[in-house]
C-alpha distance (Angstrom), angle and dihedral (degrees) to the residues before:
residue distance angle dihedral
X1 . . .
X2 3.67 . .
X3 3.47 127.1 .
X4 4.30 98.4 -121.5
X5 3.38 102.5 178.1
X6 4.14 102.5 -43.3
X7 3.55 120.9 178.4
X8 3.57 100.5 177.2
X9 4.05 98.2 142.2
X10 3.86 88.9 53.7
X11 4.03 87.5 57.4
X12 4.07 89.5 70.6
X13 3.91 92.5 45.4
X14 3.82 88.2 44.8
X15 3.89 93.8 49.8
X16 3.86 96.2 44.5
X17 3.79 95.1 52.0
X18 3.65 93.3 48.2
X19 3.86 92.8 46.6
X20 3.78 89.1 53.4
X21 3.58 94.8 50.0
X22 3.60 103.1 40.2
X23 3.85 91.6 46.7
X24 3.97 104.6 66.1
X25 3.90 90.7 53.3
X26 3.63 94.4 51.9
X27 4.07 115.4 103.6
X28 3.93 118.6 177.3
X29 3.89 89.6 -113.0
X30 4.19 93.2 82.3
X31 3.37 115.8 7.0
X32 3.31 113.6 123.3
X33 4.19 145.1 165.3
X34 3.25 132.7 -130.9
X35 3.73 133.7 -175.6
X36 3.92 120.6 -173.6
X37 3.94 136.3 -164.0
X38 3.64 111.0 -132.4
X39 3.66 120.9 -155.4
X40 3.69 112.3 -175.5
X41 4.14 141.8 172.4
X42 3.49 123.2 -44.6
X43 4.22 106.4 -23.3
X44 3.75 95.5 -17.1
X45 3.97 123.5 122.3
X46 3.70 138.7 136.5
X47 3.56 150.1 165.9
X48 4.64 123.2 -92.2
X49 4.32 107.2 -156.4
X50 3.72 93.7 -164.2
X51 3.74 135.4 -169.0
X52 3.92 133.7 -158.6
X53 3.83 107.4 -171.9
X54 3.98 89.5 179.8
X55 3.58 146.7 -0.7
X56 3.91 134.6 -157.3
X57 3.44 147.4 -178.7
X58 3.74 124.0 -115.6
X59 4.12 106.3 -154.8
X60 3.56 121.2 -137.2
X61 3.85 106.8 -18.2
X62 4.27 104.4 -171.8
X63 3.91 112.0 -95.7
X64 3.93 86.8 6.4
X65 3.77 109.9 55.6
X66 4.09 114.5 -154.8
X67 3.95 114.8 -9.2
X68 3.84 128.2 -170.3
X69 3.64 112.1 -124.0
X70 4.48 120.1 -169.6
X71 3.45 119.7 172.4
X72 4.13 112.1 -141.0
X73 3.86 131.4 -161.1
X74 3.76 111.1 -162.1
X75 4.10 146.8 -179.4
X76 3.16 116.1 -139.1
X77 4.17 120.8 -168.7
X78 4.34 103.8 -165.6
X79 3.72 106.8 -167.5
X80 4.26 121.3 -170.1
X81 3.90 106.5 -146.3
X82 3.86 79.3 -159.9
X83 3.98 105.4 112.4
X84 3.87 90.6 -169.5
X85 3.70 89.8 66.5
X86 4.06 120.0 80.1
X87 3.43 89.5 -159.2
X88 3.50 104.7 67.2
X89 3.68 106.6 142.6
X90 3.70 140.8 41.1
X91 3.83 143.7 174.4
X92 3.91 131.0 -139.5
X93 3.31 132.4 -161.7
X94 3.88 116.3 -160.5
X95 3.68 150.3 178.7
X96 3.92 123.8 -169.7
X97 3.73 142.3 167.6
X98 3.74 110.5 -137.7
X99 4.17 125.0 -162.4
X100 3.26 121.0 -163.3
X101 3.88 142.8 177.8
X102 3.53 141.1 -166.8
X103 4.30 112.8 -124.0
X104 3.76 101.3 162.4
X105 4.11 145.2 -2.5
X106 3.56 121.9 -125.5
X107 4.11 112.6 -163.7
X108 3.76 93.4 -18.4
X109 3.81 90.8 -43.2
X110 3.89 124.0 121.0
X111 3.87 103.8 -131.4
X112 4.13 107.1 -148.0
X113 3.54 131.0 -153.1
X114 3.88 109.7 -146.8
X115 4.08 130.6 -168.6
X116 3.62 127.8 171.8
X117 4.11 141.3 156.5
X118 3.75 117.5 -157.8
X119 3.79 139.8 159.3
X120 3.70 129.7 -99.6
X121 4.13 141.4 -173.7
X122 3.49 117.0 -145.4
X123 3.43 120.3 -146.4
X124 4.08 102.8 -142.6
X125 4.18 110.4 15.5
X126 3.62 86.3 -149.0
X127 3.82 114.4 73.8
X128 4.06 134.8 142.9
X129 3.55 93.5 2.0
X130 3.67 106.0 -50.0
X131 4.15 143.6 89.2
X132 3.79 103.6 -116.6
X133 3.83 83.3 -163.9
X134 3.92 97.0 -135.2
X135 3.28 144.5 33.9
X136 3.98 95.8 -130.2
X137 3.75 117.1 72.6
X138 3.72 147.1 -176.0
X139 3.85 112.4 -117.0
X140 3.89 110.0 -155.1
X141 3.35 129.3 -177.9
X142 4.00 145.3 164.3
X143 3.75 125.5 167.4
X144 3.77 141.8 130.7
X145 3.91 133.3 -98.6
X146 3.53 142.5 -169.2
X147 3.82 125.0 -150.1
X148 3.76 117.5 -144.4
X149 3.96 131.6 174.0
X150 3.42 143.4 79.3
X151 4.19 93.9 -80.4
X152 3.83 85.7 25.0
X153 3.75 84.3 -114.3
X154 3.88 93.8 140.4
X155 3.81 125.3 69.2
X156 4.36 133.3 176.4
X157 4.08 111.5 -152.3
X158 3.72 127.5 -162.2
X159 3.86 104.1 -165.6
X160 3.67 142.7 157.8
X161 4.05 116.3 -129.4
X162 3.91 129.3 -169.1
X163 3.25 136.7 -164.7
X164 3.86 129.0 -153.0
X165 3.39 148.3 135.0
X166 4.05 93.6 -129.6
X167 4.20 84.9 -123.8
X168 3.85 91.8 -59.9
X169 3.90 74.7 146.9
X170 3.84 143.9 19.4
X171 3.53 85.2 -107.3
X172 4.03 117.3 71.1
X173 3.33 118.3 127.0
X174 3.77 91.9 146.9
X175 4.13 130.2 -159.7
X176 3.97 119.8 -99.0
X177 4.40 110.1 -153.2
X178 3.76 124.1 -174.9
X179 3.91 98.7 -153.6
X180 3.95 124.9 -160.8
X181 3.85 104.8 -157.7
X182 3.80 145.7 -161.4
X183 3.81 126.8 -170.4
X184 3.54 133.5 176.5
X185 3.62 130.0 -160.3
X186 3.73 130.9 -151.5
């Protein structure tokens, strides 16, 4: 199979560095994982292994009051159920910050809203048939969540994600996911 762009040897780098700095901020209070479903286009799906080292509370933003703010790194594994393709599976790296507010409770449980646009490297810019143009790409999201538990330390997400280059190059056809989620926090 042809090379296409693979950065494979950066992926380790990439990891390491982000493990380092995302694991002297991290108290016990908020950190949290998350792993998603991904259901994309066509035959495409995957699995997201995300982790929140922190979370905060920004106070009294105008028109929005306070908003809860966590920044996640994740792995994502994309695979294309399409045999004809070669290029059937890829890897992402990515980094987001993620704001989120409560707007209603359903059976004790706060239901959240959540947004958030990040940045991603692929591993392989080819994958289910197209030329993502770059490695780098945007990572945006926006979904809804519902916290459940006795601390509220457990949450499901329904959320779109999309992933571009923003026309960094010709090429940008980008990747749409629905993701089913589960995080814990501890």
């Amino acid at each position: 199979m042809p090379n296409n762009g693979n950065v494979s040897g950066f992926f380790p780098l990439v990891a390491m560095t982000l493990g380092l700095m995302f694991s002297s901020s991290a108290s016990a209070a908020d950190t949290a994982f998350a792993v998603d479903y991904l259901i994309g286009e066509s035959d495409v799906d995957g699995v997201r292994l995300g982790f929140r080292p922190h979370e905060t509370t920004l106070k009294d933003l105008p028109l929005l009051g306070d908003v809860d703010v966590y920044w996640e790194v994740s792995l994502n594994y994309w695979s294309d159920g399409d045999s004809s393709n070669e290029d059937d599976e890829n890897y992402a790296i990515a980094l987001s910050p993620v704001f989120t507010k409560q707007f209603a409770t359903m059976f004790g449980n706060p239901i959240r809203w959540e947004a958030g646009i990040g940045v991603s490297i692929l591993e392989d810019t080819m994958f289910a048939g197209k030329d993502m143009g770059t490695h780098f790409q945007f990572e945006d999201r926006i979904g809804v969540n519902m916290q459940f538990g006795e601390k509220l330390n457990h949450s499901v997400a329904l959320r779109y994600m999309h992933y571009s280059n923003g026309g960094l190059d010709s090429e940008n056809p980008g990747i749409d996911f629905i993701s089913l989620a589960y995080s814990t926090q501890f």
